[in-house]
C-alpha positions in Angstrom: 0.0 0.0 0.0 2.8 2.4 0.7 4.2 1.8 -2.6 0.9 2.6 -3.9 0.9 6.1 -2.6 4.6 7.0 -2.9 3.6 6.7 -7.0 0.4 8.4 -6.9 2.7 11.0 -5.0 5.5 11.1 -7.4 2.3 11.3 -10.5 0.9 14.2 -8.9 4.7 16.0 -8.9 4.9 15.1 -12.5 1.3 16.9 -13.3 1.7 19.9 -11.8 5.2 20.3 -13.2 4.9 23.1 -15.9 5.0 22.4 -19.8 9.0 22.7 -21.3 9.1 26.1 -22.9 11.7 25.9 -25.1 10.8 27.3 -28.3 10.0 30.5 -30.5 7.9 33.1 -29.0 6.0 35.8 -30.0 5.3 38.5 -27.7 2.0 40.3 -26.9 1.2 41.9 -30.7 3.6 40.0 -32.7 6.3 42.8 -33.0 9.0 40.4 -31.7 10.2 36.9 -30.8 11.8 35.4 -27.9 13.7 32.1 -28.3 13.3 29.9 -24.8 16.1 27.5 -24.9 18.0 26.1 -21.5 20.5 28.5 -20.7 24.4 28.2 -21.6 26.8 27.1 -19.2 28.3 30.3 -17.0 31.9 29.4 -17.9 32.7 27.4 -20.9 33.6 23.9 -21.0 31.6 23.5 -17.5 28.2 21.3 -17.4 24.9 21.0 -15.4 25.7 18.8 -12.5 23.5 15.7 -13.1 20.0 15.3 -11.9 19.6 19.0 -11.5 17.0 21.2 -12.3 17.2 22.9 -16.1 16.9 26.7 -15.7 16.1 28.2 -19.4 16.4 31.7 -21.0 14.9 33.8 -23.5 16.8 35.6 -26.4 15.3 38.4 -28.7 15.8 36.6 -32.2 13.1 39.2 -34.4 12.0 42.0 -34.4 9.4 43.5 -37.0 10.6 46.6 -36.8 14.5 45.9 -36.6 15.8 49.4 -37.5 15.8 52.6 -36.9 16.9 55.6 -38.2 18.2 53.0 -40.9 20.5 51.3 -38.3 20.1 48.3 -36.1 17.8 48.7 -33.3 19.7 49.0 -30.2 19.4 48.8 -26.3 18.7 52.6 -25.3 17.4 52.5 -22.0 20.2 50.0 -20.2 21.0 51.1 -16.7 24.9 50.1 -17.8 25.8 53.1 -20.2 28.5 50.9 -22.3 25.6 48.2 -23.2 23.5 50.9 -24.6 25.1 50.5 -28.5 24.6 46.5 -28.2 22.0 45.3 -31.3 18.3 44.5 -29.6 18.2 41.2 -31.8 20.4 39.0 -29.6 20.1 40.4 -25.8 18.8 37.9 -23.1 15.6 39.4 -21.9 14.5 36.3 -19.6 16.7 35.1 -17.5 16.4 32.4 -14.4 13.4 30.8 -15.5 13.1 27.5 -12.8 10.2 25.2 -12.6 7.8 26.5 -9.8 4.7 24.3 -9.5 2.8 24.8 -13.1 4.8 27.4 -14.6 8.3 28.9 -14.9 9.7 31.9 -12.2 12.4 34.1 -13.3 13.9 37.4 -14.3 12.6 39.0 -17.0 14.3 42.5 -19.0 12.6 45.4 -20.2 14.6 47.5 -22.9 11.3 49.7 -23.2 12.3 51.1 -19.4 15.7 49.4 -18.7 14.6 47.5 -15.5 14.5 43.7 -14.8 11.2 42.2 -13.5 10.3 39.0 -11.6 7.9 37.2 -13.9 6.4 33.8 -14.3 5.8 32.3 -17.3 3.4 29.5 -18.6 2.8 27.7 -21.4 -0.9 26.7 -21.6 -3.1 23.9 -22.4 -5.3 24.7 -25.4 -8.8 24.9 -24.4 -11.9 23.2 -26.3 -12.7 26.2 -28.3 -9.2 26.8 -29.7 -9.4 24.0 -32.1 -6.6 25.7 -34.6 -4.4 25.6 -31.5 -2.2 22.4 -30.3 -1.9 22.2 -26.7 1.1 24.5 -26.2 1.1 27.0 -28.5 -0.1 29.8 -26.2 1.6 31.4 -23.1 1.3 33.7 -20.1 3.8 36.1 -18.8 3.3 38.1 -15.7 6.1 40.8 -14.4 5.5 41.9 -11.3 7.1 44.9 -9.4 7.0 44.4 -5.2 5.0 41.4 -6.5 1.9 43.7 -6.2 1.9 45.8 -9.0 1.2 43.1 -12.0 1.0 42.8 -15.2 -0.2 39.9 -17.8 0.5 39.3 -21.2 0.3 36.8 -24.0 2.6 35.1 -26.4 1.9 32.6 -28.6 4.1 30.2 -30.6 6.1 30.9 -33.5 7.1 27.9 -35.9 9.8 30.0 -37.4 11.3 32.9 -38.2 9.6 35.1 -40.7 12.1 35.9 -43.0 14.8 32.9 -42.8 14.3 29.1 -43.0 12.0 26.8 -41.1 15.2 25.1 -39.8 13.9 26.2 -36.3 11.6 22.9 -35.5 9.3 23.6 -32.5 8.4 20.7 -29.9 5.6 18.5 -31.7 3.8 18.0 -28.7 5.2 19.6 -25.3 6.1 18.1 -22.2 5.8 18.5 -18.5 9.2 19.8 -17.6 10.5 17.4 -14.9 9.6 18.3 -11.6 12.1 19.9 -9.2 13.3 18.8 -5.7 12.3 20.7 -2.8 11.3 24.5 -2.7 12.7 27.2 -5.0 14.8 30.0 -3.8 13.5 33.4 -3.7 14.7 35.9 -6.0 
């Protein structure tokens, strides 16, 4: 009997771990798109100790409006004065994200106001009415400041790039991410 419940514990962990996000992105109006893959390594040559918990980040790979003033968009508002020539299309704007119960808790950037935001982030289930939708291809980020002031937005998948080659493939069918030990860390 106790072996009984130990694996209806251990399935209840696995369903409440949130859906792998890894993939392309659009934010909230389709002006941009945010590739979620598991972050680097912090020094080179060094790997993720095994059994541990996969922490992913976001990259801005498009935007739809990529220039201006005829040049390459770049990163205005940085609080760090020497990063404010670096190209938009390639900054890390989430950062951190860890399973958290359902969805993914992490950093997230802002070049509209130069500040960084805790935000969570959830891929969702498609609901009944969404029959053009597979079960993934929508999203919901919320950045909160004090974790009072909040705000909510949606992104859903991209299954490429527009303007370069579908050699970006997208998960077929996505998958609970696998659940983490113990309690997360506050940020």
């Amino acid at each position: 009997m106790a072996g009984v419940s130990i694996s209806l514990a251990m399935q209840g962990i696995a369903l409440a771990a949130p859906i792998d996000p890894t993939g392309l992105w659009y934010t909230t109006g389709e002006d941009s798109i945010i590739k979620i893959a598991p972050c680097q390594p912090p020094v080179a040559g060094t790997t993720t100790a095994p059994g541990a918990a996969t922490t992913y980040c976001g990259t801005l790979v498009w935007l739809k409006e990529p220039l201006e003033d005829g040049k390459p968009k770049v990163d205005h508002e940085n609080p760090d004065k020497s990063k404010r020539t670096i190209p938009m299309i390639g900054i890390q704007l989430l950062t951190e994200l860890t399973a958290d119960k359902n969805h993914w808790r992490g950093k997230a950037y802002n070049p509209e106001d130069g500040k960084t935001y805790d935000i969570t982030f959830q891929v969702l289930p498609a609901k009944g009415h969404e029959k053009e939708k597979l079960p993934g291809d929508s999203a919901e980020i919320e950045g909160c400041i004090l974790r009072i002031l909040c705000k909510t937005d949606g992104f859903t998948r991209a299954h490429s790039i527009p303007g370069q080659p579908d050699a970006v493939a997208t998960p077929a069918a996505p998958k609970p991410a696998a659940a983490k030990a113990g309690k997360p860390t506050a940020h």
